[in-house]
N, C-alpha and C positions, 0 to 999 in steps of 0.2 A: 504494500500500500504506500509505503513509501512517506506516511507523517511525521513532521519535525512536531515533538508537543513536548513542552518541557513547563514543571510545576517550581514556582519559586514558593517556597513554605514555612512557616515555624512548626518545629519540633512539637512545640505545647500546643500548639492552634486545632482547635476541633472543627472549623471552619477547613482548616486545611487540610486536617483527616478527613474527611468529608468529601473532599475534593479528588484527592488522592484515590479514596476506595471507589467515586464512580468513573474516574480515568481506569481503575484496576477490573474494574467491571467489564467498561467497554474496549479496551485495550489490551493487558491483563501487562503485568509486571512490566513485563520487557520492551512494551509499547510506548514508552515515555521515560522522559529523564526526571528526577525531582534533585530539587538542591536546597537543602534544610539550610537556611542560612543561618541560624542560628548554632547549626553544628559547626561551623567553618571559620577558621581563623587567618589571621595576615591576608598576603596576597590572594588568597582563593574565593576569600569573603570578600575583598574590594572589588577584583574581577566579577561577582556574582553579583556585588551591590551595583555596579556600575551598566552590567546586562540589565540589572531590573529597572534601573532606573529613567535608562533608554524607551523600554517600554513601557514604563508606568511610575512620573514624576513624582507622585504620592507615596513608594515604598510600600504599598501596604500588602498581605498576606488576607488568602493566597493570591498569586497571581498565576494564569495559564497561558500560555503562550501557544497558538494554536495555529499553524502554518501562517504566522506572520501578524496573526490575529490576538490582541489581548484581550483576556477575558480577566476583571478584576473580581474577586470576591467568589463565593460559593454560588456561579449560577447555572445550576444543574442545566436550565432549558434552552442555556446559548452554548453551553459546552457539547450538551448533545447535537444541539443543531450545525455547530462547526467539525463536527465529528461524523457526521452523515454521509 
């Protein structure tokens, strides 16, 4: 299928567990990238902070990134619909 879909997330965020299990649904594991930003320290975390920031000026968790498409927050019905 061939999709770039990658989860920016906190570790503690149930909004971003959330997010997570129905990419794991419709994708299943290996189908998407996630980068717990909160697990990530020095360079990996600025790299990561600096990717999210490109797509989503506000920081905030989760964000989905979905062939080029941001999806901010837990929204199961645009996730699916850019997933289709």
């Amino acid at each position: 299928m061939g999709r770039n879909v990658v989860l920016y997330a906190l570790s503690t965020c149930a909004h971003c567990r959330k997010t997570r299990g129905l990419l794991e649904s419709i994708l299943g594991e290996a189908g998407f990238q996630t980068h717990y930003v909160d697990r990530l320290s020095g360079d990996e975390r600025n790299d990561r902070m600096r990717e999210l920031r490109r797509v989503n000026p506000e920081l905030s968790f989760p964000t989905t990134v979905i062939d080029g498409a941001t999806v901010v927050g837990a929204r199961e019905a645009r996730i699916r619909e850019l997933l289709a």
